[in-house]
Each structure stands twice: as C-alpha cells, then as structure tokens.
N, CA, C and O atoms as a CHARMM CRD file, in Angstrom:
* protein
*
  332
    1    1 UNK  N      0.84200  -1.17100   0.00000 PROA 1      0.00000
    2    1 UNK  CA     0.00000   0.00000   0.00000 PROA 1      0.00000
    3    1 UNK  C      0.88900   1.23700   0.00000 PROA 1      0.00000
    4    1 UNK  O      1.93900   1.34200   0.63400 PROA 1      0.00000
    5    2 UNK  N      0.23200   2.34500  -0.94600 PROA 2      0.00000
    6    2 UNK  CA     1.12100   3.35300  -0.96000 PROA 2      0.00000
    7    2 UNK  C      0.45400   4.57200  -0.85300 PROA 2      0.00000
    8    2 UNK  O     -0.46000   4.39400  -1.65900 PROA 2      0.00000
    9    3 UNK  N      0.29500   5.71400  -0.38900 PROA 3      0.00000
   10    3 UNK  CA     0.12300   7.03100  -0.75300 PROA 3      0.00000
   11    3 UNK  C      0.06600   7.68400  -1.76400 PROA 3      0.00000
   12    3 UNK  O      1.15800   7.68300  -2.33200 PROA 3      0.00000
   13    4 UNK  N     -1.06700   8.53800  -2.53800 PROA 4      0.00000
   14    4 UNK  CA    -1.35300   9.32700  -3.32700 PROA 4      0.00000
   15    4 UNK  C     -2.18400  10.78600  -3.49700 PROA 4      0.00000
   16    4 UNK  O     -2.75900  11.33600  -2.55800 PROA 4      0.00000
   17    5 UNK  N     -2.15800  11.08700  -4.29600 PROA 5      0.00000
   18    5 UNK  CA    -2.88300  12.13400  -4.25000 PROA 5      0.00000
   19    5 UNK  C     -3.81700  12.05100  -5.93500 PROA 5      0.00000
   20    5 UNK  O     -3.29000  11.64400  -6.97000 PROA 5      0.00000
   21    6 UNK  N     -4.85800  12.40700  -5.85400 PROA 6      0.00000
   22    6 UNK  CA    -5.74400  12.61700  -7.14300 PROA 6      0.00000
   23    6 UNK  C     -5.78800  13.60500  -7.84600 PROA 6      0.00000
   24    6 UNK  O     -6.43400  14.59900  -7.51300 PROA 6      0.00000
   25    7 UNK  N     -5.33400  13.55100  -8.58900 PROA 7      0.00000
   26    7 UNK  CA    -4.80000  14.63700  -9.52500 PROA 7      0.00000
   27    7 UNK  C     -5.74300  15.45800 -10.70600 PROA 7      0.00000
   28    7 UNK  O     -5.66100  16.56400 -11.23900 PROA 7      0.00000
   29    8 UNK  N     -6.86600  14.06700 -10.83300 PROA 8      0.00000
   30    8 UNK  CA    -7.59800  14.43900 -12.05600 PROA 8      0.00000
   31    8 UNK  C     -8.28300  12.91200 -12.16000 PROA 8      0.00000
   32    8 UNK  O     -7.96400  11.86400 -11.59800 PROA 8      0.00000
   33    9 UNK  N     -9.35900  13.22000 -13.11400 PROA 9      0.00000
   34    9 UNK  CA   -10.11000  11.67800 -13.54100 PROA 9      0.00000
   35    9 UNK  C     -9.62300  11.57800 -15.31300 PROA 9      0.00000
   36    9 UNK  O     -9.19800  12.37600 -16.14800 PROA 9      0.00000
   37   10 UNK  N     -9.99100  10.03200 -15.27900 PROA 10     0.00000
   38   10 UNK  CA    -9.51900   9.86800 -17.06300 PROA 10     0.00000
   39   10 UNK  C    -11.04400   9.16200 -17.38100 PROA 10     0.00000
   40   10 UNK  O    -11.76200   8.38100 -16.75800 PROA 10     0.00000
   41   11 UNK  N    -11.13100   9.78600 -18.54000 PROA 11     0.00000
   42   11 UNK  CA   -12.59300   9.41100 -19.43400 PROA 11     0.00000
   43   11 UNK  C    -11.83400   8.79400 -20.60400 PROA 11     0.00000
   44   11 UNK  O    -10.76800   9.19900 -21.06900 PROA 11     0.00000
   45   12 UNK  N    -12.64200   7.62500 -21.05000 PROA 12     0.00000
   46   12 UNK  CA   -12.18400   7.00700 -22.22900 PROA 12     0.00000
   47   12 UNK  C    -13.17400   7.03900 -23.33300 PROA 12     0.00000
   48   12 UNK  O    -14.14800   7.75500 -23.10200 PROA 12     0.00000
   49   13 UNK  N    -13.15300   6.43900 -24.46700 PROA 13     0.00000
   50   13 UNK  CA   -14.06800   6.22000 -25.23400 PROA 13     0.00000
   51   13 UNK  C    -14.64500   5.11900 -25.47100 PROA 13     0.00000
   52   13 UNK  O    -15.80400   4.89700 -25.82100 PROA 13     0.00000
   53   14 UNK  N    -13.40000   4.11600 -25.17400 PROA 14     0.00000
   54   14 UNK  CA   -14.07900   2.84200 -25.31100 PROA 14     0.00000
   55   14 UNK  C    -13.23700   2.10200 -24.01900 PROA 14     0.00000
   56   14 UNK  O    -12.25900   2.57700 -23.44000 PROA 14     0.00000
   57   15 UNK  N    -13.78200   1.04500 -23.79400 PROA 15     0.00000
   58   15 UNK  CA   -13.23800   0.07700 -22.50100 PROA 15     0.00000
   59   15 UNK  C    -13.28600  -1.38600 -22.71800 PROA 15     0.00000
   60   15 UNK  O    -13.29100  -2.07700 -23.73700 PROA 15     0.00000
   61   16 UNK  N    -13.31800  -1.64000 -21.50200 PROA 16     0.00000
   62   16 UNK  CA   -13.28400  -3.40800 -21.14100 PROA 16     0.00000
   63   16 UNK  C    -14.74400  -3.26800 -20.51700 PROA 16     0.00000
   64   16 UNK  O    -15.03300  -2.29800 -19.81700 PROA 16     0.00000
   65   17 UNK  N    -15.60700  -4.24000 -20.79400 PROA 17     0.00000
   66   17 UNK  CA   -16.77700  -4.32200 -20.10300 PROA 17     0.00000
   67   17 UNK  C    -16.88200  -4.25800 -18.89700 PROA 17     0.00000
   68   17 UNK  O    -17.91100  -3.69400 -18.52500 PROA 17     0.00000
   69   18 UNK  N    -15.98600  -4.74000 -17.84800 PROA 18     0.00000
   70   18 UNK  CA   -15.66900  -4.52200 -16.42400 PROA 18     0.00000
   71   18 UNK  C    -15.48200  -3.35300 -15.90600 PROA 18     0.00000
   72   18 UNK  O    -15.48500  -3.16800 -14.68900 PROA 18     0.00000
   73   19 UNK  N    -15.29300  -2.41500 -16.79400 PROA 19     0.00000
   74   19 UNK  CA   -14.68500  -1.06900 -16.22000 PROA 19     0.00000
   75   19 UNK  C    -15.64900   0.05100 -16.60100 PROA 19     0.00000
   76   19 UNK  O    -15.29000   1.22700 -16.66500 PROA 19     0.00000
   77   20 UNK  N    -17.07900  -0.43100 -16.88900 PROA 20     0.00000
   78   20 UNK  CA   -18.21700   0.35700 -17.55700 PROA 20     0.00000
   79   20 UNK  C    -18.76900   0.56400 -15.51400 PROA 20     0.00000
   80   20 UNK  O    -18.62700  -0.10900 -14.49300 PROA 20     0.00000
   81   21 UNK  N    -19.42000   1.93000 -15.89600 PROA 21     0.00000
   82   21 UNK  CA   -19.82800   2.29700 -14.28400 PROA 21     0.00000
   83   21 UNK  C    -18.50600   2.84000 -12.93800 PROA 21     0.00000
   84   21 UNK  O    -18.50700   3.43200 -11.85800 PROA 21     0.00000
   85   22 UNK  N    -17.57200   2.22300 -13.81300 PROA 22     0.00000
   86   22 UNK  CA   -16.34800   2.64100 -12.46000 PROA 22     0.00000
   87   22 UNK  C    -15.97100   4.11200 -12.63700 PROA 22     0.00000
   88   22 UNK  O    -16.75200   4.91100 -13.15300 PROA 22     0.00000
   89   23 UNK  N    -14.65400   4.47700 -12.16000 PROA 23     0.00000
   90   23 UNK  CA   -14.30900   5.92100 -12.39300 PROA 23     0.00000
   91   23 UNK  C    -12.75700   5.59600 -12.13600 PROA 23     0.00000
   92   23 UNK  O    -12.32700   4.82600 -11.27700 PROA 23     0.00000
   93   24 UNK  N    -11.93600   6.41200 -13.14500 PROA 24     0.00000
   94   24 UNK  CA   -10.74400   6.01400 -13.17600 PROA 24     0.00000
   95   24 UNK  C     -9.91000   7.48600 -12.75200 PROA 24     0.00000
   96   24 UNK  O     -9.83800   8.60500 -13.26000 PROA 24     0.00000
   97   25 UNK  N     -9.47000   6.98500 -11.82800 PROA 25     0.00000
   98   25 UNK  CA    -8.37000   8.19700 -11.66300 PROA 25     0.00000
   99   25 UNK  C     -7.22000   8.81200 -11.58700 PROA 25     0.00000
  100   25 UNK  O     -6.83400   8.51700 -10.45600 PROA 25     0.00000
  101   26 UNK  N     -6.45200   9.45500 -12.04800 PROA 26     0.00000
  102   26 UNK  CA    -5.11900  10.19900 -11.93100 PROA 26     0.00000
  103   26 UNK  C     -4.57700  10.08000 -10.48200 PROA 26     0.00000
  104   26 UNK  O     -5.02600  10.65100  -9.48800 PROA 26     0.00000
  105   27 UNK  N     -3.82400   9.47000 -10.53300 PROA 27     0.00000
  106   27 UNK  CA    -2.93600   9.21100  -8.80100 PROA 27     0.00000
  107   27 UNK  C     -1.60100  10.05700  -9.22900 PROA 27     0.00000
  108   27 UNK  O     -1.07100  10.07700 -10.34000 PROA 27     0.00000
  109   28 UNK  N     -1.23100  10.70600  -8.11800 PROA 28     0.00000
  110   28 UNK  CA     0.21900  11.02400  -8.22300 PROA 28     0.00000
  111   28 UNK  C      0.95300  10.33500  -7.00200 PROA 28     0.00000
  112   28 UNK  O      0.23800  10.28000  -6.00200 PROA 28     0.00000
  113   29 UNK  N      2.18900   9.80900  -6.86200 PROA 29     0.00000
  114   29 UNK  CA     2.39800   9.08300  -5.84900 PROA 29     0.00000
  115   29 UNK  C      2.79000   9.88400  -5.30400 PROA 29     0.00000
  116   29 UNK  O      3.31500  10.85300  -5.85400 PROA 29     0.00000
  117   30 UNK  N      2.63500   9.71900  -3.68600 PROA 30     0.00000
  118   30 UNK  CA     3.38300  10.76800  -2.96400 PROA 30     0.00000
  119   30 UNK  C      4.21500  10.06800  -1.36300 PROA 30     0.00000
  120   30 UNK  O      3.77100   9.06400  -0.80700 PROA 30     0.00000
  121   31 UNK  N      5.37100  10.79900  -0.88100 PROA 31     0.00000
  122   31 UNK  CA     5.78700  10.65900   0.10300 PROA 31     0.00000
  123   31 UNK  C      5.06800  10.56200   1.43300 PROA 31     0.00000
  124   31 UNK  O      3.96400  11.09600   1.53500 PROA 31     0.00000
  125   32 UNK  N      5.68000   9.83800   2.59900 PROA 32     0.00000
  126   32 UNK  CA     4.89300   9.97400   4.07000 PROA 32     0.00000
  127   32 UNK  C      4.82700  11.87500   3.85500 PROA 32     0.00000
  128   32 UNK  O      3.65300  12.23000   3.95100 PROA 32     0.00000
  129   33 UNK  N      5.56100  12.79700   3.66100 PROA 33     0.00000
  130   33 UNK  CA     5.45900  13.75100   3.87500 PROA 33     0.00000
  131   33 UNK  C      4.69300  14.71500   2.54100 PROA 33     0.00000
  132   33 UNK  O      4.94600  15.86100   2.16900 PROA 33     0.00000
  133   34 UNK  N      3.94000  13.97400   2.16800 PROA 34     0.00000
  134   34 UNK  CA     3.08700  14.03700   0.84600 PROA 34     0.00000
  135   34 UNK  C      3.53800  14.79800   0.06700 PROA 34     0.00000
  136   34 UNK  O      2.86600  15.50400  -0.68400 PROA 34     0.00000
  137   35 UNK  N      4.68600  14.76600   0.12900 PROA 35     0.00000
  138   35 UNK  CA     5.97900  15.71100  -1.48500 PROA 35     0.00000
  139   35 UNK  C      5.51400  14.72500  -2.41400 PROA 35     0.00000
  140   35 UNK  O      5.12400  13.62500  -2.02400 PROA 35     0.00000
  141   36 UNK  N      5.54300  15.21100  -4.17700 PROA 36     0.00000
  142   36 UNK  CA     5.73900  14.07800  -5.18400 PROA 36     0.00000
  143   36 UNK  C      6.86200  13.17900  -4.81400 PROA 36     0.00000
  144   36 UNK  O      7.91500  13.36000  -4.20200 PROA 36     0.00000
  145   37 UNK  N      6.21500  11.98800  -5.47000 PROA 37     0.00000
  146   37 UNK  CA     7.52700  10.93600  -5.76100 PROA 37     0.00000
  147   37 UNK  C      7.04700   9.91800  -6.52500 PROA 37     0.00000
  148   37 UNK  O      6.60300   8.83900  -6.13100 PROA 37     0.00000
  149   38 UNK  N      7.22100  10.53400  -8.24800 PROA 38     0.00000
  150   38 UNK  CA     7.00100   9.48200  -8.77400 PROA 38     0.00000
  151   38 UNK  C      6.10900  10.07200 -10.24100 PROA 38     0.00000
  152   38 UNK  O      6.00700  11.29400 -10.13400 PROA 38     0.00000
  153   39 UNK  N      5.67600   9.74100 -11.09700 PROA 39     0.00000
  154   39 UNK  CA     4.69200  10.16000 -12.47700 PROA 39     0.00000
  155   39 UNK  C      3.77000   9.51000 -12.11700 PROA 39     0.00000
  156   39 UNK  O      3.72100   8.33200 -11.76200 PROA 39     0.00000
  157   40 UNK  N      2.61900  10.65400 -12.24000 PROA 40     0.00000
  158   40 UNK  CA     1.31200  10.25900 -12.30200 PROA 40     0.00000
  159   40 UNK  C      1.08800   8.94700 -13.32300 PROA 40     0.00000
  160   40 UNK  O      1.69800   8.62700 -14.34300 PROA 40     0.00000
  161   41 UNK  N     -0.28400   8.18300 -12.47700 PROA 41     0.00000
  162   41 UNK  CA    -0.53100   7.22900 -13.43100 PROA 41     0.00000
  163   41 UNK  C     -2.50900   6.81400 -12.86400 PROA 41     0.00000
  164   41 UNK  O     -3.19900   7.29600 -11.96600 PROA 41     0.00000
  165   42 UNK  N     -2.74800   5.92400 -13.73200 PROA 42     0.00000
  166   42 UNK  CA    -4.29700   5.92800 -13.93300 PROA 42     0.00000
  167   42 UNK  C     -4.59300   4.57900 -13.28800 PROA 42     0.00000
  168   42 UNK  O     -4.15600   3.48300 -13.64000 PROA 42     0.00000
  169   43 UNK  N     -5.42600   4.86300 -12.26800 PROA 43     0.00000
  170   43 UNK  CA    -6.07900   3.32300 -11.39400 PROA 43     0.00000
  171   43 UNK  C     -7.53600   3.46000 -11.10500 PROA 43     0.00000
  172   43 UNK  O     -8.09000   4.55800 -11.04800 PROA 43     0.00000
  173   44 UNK  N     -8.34100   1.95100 -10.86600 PROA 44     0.00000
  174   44 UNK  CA    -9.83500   2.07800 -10.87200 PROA 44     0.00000
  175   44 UNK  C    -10.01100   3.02500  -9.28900 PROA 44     0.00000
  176   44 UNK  O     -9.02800   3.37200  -8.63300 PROA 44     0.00000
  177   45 UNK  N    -11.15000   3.26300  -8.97100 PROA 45     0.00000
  178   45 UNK  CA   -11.60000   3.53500  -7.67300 PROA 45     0.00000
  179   45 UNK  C    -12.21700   2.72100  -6.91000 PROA 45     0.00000
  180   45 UNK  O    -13.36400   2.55000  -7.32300 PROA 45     0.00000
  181   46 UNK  N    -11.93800   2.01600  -5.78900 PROA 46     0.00000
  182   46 UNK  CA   -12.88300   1.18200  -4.92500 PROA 46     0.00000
  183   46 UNK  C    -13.21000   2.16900  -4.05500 PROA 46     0.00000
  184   46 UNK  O    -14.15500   1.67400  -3.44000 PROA 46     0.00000
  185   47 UNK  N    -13.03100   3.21100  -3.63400 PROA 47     0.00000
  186   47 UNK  CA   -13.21400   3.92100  -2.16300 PROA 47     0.00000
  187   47 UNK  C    -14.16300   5.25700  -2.77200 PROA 47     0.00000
  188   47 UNK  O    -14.43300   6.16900  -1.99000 PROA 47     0.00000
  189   48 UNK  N    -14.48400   5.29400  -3.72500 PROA 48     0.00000
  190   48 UNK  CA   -15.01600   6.95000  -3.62800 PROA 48     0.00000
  191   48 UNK  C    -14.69300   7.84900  -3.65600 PROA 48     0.00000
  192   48 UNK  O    -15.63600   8.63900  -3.60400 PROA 48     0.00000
  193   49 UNK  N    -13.25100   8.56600  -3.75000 PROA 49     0.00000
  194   49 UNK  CA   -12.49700   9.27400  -4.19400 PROA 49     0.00000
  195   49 UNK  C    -12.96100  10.28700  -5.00200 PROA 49     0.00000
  196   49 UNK  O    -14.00200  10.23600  -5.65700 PROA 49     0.00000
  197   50 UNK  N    -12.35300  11.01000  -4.96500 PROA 50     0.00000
  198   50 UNK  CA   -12.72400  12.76000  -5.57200 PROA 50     0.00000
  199   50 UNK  C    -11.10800  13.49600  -5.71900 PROA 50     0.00000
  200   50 UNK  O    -10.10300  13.29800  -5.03600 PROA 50     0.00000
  201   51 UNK  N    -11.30800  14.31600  -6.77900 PROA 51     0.00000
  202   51 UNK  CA   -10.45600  15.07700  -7.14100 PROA 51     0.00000
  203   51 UNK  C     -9.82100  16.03500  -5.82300 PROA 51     0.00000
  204   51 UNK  O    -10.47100  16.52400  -4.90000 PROA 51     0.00000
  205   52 UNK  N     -8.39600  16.12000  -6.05600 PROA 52     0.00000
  206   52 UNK  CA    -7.88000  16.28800  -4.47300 PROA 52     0.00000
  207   52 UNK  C     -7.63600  15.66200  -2.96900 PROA 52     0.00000
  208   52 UNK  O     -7.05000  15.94500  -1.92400 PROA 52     0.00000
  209   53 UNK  N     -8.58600  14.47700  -3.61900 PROA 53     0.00000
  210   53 UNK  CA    -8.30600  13.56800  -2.40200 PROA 53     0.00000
  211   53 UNK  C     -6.72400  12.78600  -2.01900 PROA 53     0.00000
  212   53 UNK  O     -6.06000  12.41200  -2.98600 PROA 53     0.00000
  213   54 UNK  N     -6.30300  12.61700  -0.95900 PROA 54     0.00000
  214   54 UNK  CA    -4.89700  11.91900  -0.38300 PROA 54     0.00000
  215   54 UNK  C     -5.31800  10.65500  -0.54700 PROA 54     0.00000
  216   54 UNK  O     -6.48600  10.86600  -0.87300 PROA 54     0.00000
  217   55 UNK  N     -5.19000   9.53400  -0.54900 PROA 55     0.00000
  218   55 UNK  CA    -5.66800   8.32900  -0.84700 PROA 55     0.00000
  219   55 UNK  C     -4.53000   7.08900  -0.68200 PROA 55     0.00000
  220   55 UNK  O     -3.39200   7.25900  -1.11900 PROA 55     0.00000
  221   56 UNK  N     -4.81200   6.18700  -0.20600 PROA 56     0.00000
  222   56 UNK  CA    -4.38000   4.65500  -0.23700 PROA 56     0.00000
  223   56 UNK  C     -4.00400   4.02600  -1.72800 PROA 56     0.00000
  224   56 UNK  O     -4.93200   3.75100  -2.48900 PROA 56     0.00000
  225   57 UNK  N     -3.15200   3.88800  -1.97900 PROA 57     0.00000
  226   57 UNK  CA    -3.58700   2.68700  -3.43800 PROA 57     0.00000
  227   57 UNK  C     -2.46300   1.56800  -3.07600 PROA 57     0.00000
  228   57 UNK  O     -1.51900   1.44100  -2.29600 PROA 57     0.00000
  229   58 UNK  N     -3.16400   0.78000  -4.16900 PROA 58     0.00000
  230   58 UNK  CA    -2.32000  -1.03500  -4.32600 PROA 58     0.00000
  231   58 UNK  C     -1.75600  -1.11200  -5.87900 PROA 58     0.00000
  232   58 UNK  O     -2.48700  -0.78100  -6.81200 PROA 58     0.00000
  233   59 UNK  N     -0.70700  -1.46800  -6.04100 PROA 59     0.00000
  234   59 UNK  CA    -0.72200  -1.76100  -7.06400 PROA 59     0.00000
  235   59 UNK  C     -0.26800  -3.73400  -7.48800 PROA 59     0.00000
  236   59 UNK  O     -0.21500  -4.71100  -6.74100 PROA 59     0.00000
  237   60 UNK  N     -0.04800  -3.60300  -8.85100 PROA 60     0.00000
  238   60 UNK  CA    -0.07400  -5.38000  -9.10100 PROA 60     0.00000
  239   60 UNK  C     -1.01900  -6.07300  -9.48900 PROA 60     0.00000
  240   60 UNK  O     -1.84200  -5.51100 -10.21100 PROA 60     0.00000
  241   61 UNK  N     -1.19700  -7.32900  -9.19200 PROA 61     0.00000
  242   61 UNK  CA    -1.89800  -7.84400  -8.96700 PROA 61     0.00000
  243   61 UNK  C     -3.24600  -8.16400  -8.09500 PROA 61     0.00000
  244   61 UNK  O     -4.22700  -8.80700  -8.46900 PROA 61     0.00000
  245   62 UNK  N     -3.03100  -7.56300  -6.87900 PROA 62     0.00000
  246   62 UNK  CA    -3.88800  -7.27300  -5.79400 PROA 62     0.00000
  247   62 UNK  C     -5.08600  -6.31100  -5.89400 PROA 62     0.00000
  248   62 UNK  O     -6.09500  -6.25200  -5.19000 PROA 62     0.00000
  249   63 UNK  N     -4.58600  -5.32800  -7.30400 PROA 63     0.00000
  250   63 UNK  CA    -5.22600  -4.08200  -7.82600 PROA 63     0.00000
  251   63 UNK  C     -6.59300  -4.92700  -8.46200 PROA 63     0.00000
  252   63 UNK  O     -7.71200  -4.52800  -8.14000 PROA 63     0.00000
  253   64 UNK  N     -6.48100  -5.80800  -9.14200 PROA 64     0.00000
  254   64 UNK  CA    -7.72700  -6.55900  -9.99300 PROA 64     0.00000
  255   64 UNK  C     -8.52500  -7.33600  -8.57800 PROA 64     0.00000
  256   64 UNK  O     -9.43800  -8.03800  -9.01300 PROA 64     0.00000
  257   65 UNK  N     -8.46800  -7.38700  -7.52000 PROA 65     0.00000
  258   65 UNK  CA    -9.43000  -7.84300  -6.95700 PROA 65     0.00000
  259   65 UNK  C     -9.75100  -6.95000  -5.85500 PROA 65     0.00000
  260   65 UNK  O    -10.30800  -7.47900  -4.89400 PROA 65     0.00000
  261   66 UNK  N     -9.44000  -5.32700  -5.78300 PROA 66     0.00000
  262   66 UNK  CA   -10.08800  -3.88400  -4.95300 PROA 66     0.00000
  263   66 UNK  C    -11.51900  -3.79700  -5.12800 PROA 66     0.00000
  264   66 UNK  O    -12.11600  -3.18000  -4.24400 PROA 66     0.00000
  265   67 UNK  N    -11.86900  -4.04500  -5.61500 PROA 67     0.00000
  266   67 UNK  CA   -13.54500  -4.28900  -6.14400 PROA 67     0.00000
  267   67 UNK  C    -14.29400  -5.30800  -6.15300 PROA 67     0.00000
  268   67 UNK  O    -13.77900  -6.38300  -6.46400 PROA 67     0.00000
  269   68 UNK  N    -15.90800  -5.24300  -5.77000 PROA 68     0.00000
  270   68 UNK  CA   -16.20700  -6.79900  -5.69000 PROA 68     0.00000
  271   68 UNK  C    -16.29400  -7.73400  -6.51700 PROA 68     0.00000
  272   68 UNK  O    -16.37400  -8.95500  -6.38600 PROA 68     0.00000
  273   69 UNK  N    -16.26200  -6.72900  -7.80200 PROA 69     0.00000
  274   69 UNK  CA   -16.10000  -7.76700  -8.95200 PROA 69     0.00000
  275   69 UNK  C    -14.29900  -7.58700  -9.32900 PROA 69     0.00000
  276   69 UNK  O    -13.56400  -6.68400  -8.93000 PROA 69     0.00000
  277   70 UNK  N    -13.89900  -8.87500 -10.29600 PROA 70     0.00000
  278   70 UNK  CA   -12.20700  -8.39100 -10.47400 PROA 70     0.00000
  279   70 UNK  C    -12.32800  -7.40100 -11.84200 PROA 70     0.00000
  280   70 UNK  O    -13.15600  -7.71600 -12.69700 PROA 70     0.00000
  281   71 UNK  N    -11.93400  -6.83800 -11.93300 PROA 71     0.00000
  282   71 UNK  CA   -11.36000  -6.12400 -12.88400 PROA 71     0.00000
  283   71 UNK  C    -10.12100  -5.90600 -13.52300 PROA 71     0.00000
  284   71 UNK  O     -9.22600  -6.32600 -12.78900 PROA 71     0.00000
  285   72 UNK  N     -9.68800  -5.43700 -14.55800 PROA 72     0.00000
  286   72 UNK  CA    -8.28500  -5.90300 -14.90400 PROA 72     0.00000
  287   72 UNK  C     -7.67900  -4.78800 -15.16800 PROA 72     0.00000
  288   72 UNK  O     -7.73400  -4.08300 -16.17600 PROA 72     0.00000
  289   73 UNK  N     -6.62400  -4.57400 -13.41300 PROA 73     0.00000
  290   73 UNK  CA    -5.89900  -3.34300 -13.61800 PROA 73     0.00000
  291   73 UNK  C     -4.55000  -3.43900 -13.03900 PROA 73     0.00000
  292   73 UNK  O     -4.20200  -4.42800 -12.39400 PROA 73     0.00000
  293   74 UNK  N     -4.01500  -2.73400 -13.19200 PROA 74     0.00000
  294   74 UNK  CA    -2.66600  -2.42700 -12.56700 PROA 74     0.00000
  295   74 UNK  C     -2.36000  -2.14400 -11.34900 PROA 74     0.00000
  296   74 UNK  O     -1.60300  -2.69800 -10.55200 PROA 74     0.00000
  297   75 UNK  N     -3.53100  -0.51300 -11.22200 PROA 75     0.00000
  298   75 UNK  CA    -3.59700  -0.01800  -9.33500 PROA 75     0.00000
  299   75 UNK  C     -4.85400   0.30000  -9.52800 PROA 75     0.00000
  300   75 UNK  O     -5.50200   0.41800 -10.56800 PROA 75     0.00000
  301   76 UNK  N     -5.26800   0.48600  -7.91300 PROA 76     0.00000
  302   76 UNK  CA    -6.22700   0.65300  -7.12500 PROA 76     0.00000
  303   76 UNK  C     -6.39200   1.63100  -6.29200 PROA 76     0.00000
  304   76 UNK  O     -5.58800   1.70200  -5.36200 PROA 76     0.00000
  305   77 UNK  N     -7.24400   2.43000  -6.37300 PROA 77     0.00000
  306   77 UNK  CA    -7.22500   3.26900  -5.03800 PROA 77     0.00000
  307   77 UNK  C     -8.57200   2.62200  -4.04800 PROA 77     0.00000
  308   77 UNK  O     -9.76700   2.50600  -4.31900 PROA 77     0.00000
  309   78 UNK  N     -7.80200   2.28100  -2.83200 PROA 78     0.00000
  310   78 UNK  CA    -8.90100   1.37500  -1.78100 PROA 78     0.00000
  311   78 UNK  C     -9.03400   2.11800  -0.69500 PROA 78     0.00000
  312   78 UNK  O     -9.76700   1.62100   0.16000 PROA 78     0.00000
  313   79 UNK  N     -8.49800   3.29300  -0.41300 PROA 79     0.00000
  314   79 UNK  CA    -8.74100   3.65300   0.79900 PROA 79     0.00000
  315   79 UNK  C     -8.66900   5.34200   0.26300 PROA 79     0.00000
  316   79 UNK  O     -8.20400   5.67500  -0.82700 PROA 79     0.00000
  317   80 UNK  N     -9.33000   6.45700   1.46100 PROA 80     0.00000
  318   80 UNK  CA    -9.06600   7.85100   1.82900 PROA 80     0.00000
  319   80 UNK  C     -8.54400   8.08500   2.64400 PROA 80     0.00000
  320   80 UNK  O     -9.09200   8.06600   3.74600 PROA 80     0.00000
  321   81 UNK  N     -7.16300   8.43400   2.48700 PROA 81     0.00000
  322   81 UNK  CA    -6.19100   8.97900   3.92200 PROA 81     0.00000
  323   81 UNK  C     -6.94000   9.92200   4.04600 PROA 81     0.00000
  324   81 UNK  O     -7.57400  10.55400   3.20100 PROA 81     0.00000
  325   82 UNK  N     -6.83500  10.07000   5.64300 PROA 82     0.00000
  326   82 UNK  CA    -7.17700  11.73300   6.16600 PROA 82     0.00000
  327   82 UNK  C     -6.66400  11.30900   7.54800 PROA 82     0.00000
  328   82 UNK  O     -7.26800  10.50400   8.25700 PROA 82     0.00000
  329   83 UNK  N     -5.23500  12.04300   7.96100 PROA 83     0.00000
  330   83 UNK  CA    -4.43500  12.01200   8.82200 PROA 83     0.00000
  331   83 UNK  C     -4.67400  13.34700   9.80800 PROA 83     0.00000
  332   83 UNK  O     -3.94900  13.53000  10.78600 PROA 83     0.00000
C-alpha cells in the first residue's frame, strides 16, 4: 500500500466491459510527507475518491481484486487517507 494524491479523472471512449460504471483516476504518488515521488498514473476507484483527495492505493496484482467484482488493472485506489 502506498500514498497518493488525485490529480484528475480519465474518461475514455471505449473500454473493457468490467470497467463500464467505475471511475478512473489520476494518482500522483506521494511521500509519508506528501511531497511528489514518482509520475502520475491511472487506477480504478474502490473507495469513492474525488479530485484532491490523499488516498491509499495497491498496485499489481492485488489491484484486480479492490472491487467486488475483479477487474483488470494495474492499481487501485482502496482507501481515503485523512491524517
């Protein structure tokens, strides 16, 4: 599990049937001391997340089963930090 921040959402045009209804979002990774560290990149949402939010994510393998159904992704955002 790592730290992020939401940077922005990504809209597509076309998808994977699994990923119809979700919301995909712009993570930037960030430090315990929430400095960047790292290039933004695009993961599903299990937690509800909103633009600006600090957030939890997974990445790997572990990322396709954040949701109750699996989906086929890379990362995940599963949690809302608020420290």
């Amino acid at each position: 599990m790592r730290l992020g921040r939401v940077v922005g959402t990504c809209v597509v045009s076309a998808c994977v049937e699994e990923y119809e209804g979700r919301k995909l979002l712009v993570i930037e990774p960030v430090s315990r001391e929430m400095k960047p560290e790292g290039r933004p990149f695009v993961a599903v949402d299990a937690a509800g997340a909103g633009s600006g939010s600090e957030v939890i994510w997974i990445g790997g393998r572990e990322a396709c089963y954040a949701t109750q159904e699996v989906v086929p992704a890379d990362a995940a955002v599963v949690a809302i930090w608020e420290p």
